[in-house]
Backbone as JSON Lines, residues from 0, in Angstrom:
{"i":0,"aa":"X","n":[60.21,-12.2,3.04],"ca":[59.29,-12.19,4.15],"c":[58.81,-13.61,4.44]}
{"i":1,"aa":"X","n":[58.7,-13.96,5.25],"ca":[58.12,-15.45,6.14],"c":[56.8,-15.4,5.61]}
{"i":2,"aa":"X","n":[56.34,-16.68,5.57],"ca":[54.87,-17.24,4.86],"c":[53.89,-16.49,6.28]}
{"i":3,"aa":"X","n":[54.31,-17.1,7.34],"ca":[53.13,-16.54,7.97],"c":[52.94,-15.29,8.36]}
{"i":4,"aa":"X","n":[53.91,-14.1,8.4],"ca":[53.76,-13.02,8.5],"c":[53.02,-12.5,7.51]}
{"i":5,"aa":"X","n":[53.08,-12.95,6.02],"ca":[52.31,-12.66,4.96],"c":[50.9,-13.04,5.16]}
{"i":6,"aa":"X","n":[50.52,-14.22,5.72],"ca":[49.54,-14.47,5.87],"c":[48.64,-13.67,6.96]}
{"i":7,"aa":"X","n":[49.54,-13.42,7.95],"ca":[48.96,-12.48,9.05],"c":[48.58,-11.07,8.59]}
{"i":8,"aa":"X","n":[49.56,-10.75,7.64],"ca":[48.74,-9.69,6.74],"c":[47.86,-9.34,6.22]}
{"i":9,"aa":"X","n":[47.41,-10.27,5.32],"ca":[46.62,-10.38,4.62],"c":[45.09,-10.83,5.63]}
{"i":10,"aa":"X","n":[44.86,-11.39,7.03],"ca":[44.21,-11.65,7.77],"c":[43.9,-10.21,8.45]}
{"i":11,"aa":"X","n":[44.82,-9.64,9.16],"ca":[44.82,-8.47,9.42],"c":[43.94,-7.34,8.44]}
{"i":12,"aa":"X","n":[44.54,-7.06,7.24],"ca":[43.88,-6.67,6.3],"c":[42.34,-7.07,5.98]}
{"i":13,"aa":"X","n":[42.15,-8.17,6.03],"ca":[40.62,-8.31,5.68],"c":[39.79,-7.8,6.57]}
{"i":14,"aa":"X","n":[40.26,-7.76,8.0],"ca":[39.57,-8.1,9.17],"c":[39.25,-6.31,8.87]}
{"i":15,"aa":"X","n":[40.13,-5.64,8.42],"ca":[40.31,-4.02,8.33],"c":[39.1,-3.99,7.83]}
{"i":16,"aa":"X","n":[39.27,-4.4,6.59],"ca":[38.53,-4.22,5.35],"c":[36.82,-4.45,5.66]}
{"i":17,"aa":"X","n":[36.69,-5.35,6.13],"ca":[35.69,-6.14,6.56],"c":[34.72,-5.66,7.81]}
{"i":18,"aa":"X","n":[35.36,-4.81,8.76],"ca":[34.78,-4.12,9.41],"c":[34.44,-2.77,9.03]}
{"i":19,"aa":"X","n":[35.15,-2.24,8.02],"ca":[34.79,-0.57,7.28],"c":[34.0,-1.21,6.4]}
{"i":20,"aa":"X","n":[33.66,-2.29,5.8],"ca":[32.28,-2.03,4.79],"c":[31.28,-2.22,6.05]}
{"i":21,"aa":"X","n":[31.26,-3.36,7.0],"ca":[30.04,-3.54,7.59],"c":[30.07,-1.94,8.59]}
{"i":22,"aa":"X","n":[30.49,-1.48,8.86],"ca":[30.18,-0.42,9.66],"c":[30.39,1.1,8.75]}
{"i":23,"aa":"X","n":[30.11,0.86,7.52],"ca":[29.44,1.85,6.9],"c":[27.64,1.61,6.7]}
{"i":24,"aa":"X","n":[27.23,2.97,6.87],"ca":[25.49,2.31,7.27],"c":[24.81,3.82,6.02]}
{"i":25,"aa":"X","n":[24.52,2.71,5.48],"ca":[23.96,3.78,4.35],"c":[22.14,3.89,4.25]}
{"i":26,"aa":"X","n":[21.94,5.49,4.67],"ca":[20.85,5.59,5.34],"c":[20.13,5.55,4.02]}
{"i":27,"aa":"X","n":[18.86,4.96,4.26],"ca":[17.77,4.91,2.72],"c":[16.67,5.93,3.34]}
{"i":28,"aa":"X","n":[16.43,6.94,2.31],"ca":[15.66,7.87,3.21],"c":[14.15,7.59,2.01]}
{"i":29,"aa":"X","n":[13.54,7.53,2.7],"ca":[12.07,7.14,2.5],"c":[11.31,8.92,2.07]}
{"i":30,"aa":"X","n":[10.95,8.77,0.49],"ca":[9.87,9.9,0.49],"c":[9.4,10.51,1.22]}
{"i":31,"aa":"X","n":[8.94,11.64,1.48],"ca":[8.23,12.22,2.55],"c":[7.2,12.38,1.98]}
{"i":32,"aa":"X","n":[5.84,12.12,1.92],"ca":[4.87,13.14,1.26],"c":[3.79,13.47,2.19]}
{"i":33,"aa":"X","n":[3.66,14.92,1.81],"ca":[2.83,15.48,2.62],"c":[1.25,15.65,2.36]}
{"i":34,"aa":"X","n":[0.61,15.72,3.28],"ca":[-0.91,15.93,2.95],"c":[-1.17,17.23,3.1]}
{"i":35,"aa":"X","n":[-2.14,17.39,3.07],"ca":[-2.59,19.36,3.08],"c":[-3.3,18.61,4.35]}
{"i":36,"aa":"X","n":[-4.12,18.22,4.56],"ca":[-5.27,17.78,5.68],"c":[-5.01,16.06,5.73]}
{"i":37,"aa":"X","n":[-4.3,16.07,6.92],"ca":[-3.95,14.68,7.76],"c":[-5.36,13.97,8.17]}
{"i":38,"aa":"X","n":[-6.47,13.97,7.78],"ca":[-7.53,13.45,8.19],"c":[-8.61,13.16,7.07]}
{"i":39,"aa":"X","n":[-7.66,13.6,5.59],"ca":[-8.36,13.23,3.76],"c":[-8.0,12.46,3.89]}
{"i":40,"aa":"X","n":[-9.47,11.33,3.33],"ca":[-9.14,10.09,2.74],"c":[-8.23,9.43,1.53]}
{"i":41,"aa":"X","n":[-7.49,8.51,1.86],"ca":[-6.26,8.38,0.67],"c":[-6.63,7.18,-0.1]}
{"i":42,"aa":"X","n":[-7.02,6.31,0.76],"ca":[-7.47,4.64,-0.04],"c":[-8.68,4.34,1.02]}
{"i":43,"aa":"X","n":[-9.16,3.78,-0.04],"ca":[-10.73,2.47,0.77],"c":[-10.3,1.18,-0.12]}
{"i":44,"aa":"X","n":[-10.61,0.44,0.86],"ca":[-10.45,-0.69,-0.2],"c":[-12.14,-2.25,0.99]}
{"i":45,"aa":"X","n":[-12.39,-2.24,0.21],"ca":[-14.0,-3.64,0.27],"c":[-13.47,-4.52,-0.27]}
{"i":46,"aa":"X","n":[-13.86,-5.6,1.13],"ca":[-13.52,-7.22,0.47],"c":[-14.52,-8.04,1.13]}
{"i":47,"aa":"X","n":[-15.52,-8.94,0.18],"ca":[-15.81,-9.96,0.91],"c":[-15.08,-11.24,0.7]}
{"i":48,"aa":"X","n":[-15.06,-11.78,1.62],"ca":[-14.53,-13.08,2.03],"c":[-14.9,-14.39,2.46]}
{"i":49,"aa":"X","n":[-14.63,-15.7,1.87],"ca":[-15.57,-16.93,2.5],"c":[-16.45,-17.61,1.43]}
{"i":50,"aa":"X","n":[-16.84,-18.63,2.48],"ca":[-18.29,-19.13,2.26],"c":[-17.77,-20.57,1.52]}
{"i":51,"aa":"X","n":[-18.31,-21.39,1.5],"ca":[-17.69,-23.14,1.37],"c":[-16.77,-23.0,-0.13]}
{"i":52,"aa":"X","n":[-17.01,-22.41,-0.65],"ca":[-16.35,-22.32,-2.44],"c":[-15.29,-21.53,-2.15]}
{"i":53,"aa":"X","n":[-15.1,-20.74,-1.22],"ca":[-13.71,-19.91,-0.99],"c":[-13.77,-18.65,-2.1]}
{"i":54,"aa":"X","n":[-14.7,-17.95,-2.05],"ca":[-15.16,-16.9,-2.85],"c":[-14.88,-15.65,-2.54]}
{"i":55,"aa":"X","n":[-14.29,-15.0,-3.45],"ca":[-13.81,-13.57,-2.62],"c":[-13.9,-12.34,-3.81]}
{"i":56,"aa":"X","n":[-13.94,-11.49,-3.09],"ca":[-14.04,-9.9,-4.32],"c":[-12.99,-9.16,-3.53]}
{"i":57,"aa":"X","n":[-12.54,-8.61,-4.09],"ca":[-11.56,-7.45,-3.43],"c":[-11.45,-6.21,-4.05]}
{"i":58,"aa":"X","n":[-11.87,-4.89,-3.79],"ca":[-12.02,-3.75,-4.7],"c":[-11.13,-2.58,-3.74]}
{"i":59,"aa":"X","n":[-10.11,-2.16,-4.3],"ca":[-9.18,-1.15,-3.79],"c":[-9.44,0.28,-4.43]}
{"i":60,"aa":"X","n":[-9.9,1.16,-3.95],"ca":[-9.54,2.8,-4.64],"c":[-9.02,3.68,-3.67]}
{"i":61,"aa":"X","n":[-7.79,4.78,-4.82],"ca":[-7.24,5.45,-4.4],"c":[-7.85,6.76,-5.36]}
{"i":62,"aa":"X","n":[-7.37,7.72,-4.82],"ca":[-7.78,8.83,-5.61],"c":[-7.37,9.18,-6.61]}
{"i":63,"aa":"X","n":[-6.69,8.13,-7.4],"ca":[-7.07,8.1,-8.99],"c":[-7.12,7.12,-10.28]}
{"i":64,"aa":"X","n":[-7.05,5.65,-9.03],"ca":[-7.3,4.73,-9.54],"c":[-8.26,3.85,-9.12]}
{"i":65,"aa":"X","n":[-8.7,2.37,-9.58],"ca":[-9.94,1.59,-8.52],"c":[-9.21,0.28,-9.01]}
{"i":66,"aa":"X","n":[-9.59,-0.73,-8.12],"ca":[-8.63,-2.25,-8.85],"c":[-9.26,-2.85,-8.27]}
{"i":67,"aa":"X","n":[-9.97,-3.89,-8.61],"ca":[-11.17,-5.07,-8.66],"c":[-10.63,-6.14,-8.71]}
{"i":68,"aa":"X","n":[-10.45,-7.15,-8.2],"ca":[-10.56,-8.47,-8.19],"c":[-11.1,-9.62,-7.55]}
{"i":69,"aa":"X","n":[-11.71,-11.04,-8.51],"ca":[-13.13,-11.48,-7.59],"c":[-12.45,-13.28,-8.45]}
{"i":70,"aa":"X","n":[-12.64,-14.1,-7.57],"ca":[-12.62,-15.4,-7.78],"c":[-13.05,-16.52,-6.82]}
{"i":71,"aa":"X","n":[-12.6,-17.32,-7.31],"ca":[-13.24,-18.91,-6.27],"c":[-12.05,-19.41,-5.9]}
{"i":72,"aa":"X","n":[-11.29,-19.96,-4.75],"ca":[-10.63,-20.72,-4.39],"c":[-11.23,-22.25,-4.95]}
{"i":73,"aa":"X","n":[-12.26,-21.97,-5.03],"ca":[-12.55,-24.4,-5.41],"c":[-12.23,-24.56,-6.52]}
{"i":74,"aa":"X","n":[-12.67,-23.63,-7.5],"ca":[-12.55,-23.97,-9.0],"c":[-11.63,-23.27,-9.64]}
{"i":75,"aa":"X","n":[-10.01,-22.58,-8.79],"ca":[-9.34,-21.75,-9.42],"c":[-9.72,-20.92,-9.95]}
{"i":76,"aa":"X","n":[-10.79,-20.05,-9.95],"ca":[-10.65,-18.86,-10.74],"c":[-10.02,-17.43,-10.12]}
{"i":77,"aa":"X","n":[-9.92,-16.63,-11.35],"ca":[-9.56,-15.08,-10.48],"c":[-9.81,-14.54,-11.6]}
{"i":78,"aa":"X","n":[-10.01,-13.17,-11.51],"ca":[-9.87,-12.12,-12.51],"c":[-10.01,-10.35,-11.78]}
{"i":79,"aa":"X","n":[-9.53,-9.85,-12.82],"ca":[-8.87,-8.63,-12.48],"c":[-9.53,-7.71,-13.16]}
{"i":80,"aa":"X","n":[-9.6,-6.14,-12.9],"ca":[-9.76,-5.41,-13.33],"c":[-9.47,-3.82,-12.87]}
{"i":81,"aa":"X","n":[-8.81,-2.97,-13.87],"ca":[-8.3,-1.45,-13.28],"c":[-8.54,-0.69,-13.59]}
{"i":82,"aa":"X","n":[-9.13,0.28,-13.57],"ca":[-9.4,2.05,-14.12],"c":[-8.82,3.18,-13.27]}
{"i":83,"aa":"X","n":[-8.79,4.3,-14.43],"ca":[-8.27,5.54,-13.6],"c":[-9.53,5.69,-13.01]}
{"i":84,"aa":"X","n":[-9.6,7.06,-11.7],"ca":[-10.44,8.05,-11.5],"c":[-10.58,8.79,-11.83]}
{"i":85,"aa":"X","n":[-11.31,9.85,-11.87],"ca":[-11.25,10.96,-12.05],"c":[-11.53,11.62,-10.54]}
{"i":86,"aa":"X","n":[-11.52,12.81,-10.43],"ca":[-10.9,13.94,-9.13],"c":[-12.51,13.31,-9.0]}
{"i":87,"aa":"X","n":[-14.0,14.12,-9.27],"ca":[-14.84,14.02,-9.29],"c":[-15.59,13.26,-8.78]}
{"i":88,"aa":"X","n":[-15.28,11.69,-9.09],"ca":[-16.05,10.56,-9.28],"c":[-15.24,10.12,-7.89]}
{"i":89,"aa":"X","n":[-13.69,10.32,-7.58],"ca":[-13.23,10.16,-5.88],"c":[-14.12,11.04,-5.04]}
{"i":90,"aa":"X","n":[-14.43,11.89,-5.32],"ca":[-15.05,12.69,-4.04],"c":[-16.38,12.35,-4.11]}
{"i":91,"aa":"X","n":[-16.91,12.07,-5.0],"ca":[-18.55,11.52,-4.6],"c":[-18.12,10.15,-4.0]}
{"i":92,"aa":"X","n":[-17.13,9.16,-4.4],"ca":[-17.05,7.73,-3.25],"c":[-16.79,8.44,-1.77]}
{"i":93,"aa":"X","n":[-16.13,9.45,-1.81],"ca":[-15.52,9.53,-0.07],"c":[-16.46,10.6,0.5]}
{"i":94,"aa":"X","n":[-17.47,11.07,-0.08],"ca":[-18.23,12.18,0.31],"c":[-19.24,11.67,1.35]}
{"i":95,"aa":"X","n":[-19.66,10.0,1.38],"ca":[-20.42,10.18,2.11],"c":[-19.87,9.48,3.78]}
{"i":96,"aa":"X","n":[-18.49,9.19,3.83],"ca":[-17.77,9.08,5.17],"c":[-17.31,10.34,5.41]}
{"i":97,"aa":"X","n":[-17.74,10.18,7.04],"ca":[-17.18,11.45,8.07],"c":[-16.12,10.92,9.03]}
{"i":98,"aa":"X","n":[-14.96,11.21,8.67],"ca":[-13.79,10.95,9.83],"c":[-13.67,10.6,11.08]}
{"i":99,"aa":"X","n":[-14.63,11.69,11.81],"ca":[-15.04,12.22,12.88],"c":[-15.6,10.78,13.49]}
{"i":100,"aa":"X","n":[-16.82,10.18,12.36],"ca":[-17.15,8.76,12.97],"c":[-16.53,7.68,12.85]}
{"i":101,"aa":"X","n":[-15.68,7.77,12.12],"ca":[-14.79,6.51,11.77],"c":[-14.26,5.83,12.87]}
{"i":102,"aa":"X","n":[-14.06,6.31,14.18],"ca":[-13.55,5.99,15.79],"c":[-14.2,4.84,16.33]}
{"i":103,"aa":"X","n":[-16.11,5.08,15.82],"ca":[-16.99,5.26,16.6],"c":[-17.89,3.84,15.82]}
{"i":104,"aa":"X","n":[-16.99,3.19,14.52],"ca":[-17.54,1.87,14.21],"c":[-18.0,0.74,14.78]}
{"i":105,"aa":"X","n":[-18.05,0.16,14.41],"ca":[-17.88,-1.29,15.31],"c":[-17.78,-2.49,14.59]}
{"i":106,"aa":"X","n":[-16.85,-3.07,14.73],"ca":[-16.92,-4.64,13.92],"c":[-17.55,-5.74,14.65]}
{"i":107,"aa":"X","n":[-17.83,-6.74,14.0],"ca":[-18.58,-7.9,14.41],"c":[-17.64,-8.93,14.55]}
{"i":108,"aa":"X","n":[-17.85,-10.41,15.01],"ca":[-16.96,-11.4,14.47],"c":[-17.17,-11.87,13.41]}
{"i":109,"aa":"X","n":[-15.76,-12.69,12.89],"ca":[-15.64,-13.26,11.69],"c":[-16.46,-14.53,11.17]}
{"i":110,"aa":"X","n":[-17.41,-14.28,10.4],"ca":[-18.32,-15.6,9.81],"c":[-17.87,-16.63,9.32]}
{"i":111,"aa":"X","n":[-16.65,-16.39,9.02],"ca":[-16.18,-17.43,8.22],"c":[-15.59,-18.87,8.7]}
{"i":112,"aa":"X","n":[-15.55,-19.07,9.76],"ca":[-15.06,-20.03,10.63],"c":[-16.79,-21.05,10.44]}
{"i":113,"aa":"X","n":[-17.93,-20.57,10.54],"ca":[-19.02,-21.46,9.95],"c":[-19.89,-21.32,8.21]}
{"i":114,"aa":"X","n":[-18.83,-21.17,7.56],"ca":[-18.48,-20.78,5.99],"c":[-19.41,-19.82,5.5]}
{"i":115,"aa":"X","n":[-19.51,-18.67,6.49],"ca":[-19.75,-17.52,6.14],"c":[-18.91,-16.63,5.38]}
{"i":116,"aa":"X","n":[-19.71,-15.38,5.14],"ca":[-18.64,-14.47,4.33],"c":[-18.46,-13.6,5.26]}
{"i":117,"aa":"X","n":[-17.26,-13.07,5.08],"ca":[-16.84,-11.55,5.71],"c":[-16.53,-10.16,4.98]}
{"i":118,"aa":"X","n":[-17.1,-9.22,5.49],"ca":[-17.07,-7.73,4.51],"c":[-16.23,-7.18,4.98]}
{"i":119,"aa":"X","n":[-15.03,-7.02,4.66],"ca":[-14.2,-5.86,5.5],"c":[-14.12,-4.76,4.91]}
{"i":120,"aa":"X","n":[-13.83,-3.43,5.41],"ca":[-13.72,-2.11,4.62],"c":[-12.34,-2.19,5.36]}
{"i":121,"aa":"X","n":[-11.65,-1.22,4.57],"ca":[-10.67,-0.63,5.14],"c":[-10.26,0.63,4.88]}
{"i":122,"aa":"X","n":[-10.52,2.22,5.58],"ca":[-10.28,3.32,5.26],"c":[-8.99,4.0,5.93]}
{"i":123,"aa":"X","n":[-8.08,4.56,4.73],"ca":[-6.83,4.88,5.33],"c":[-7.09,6.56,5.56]}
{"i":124,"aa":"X","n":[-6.11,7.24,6.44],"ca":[-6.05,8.57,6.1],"c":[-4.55,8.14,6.05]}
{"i":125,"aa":"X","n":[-3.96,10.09,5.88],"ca":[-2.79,9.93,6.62],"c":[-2.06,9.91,8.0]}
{"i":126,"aa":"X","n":[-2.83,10.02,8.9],"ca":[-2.9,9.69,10.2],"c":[-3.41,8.48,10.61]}
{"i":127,"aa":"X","n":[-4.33,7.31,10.31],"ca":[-4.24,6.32,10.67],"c":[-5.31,5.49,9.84]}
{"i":128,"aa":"X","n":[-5.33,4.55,10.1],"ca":[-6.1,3.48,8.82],"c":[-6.75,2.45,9.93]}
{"i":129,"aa":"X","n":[-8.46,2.57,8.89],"ca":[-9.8,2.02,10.14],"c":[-9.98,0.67,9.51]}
{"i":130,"aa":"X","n":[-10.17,-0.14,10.27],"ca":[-10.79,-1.43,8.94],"c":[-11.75,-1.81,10.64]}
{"i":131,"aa":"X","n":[-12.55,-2.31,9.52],"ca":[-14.1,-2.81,10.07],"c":[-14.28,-4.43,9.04]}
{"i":132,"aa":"X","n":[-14.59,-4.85,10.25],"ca":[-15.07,-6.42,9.55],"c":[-16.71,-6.79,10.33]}
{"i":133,"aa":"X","n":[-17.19,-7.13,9.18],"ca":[-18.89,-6.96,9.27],"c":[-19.42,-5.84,9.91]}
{"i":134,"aa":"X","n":[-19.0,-4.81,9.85],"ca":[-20.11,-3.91,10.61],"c":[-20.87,-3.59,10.3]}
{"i":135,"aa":"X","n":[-21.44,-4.33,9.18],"ca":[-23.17,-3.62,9.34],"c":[-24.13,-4.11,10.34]}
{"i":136,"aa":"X","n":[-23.27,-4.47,10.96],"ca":[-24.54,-5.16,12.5],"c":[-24.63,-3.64,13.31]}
{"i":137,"aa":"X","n":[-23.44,-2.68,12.96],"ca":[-23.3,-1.43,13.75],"c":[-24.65,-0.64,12.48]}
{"i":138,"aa":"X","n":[-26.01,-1.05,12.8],"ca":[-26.68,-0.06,12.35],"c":[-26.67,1.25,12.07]}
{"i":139,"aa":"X","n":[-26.29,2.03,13.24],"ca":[-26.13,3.31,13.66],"c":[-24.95,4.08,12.66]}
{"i":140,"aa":"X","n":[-24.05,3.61,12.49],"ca":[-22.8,4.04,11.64],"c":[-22.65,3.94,10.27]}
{"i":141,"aa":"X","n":[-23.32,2.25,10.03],"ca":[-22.89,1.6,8.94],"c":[-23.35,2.3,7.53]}
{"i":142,"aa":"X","n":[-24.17,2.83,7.76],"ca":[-24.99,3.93,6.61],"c":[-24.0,4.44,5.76]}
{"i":143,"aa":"X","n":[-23.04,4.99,5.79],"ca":[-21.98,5.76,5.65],"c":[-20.9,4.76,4.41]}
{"i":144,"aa":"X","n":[-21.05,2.91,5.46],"ca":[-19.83,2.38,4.44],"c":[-21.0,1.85,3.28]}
{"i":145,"aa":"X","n":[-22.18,1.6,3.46],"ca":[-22.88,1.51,2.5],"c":[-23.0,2.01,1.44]}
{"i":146,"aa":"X","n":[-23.1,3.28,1.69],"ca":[-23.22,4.52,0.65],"c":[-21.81,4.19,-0.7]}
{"i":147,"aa":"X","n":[-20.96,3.99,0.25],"ca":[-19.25,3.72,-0.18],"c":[-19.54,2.6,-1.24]}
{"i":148,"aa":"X","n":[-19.85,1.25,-0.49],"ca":[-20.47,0.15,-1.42],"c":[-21.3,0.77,-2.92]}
{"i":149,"aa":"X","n":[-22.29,1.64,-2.27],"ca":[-23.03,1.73,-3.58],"c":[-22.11,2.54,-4.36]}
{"i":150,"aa":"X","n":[-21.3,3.46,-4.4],"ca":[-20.77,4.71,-5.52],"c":[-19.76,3.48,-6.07]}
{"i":151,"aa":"X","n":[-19.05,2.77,-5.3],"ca":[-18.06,1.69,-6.31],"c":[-18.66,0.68,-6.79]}
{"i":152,"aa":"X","n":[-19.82,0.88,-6.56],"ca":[-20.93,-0.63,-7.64],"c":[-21.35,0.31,-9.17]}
{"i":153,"aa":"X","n":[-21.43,1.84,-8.77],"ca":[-21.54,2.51,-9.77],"c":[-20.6,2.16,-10.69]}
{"i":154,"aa":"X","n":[-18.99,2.82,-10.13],"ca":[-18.07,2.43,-11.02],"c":[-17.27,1.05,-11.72]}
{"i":155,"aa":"X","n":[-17.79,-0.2,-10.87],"ca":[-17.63,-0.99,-11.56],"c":[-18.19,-2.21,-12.54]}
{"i":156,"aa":"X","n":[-17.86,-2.84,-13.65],"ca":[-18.03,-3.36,-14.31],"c":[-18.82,-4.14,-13.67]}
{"i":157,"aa":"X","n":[-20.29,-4.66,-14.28],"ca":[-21.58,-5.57,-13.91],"c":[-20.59,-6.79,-13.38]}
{"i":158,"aa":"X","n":[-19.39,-7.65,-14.2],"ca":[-19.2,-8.71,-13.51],"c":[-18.21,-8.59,-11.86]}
{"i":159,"aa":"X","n":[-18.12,-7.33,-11.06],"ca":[-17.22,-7.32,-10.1],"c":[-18.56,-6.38,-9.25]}
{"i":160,"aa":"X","n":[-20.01,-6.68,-9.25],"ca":[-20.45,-6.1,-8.26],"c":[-21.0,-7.16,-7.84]}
């Protein structure tokens, strides 16, 4: 056989080859999980943010864990901290938000641009996820993420409140 017919083969061939892997499409199918009630709270998570030292707390809970972390951007620090929940101790944090108002928040602007701090909440369901930054200027509502503040100052350790 002639060199370049071999070679045309072997070109031919790849080109085969080369289009059946890329045009095989292998679907990744993503968990489904279902909720009983599309409008139960799944995660909250509180962060303040800011202020000239670059100081921040960040506290995440899910319904059966909580994860804390608080440091300084000036002086490098950070530290961490995690616990389970219990069923119990989740429903007294989410007992005192109502869904219904969650629409009806209001955020403020961000302080931190004149080295203020910023509070953000962020409440997920499975239908959609609220985050509020400073709203406790929303008097009328804010009662609710307060309450939230206080039950996770309960549960955490004196140095992450």
């Amino acid at each position: 056989m002639p060199t370049t017919k071999i070679i045309y083969l072997k070109n031919l061939f790849s080109i085969f080859l080369l289009s059946a892997f890329f045009s095989c499409d292998s679907k990744k199918t993503e968990p489904t999980v279902h909720f009983k009630n599309p409008n139960e709270i799944t995660f909250i998570s509180v962060s303040d943010v800011g202020g000239t030292m670059g100081s921040y707390r960040i506290i995440k809970a899910t319904k059966d864990s909580v994860f804390a972390e608080k440091g300084m951007t000036a002086n490098q620090t950070h530290k961490e901290w995690a616990s389970a929940l219990s069923s119990d101790t989740w429903k007294s944090l989410i007992s005192s938000v109502k869904i219904a108002d969650l629409d009806h928040i209001k955020s403020s602007p961000s302080r931190q641009s004149v080295d203020g701090m910023d509070e953000t909440f962020q409440i997920r369901t499975p239908k959609k996820s609220h985050i509020y930054v400073n709203s406790f200027v929303d008097t009328l509502h804010y009662k609710q993420l307060q309450q939230v503040k206080e039950q996770l100052d309960k549960i955490l350790p004196k140095e992450y409140k």
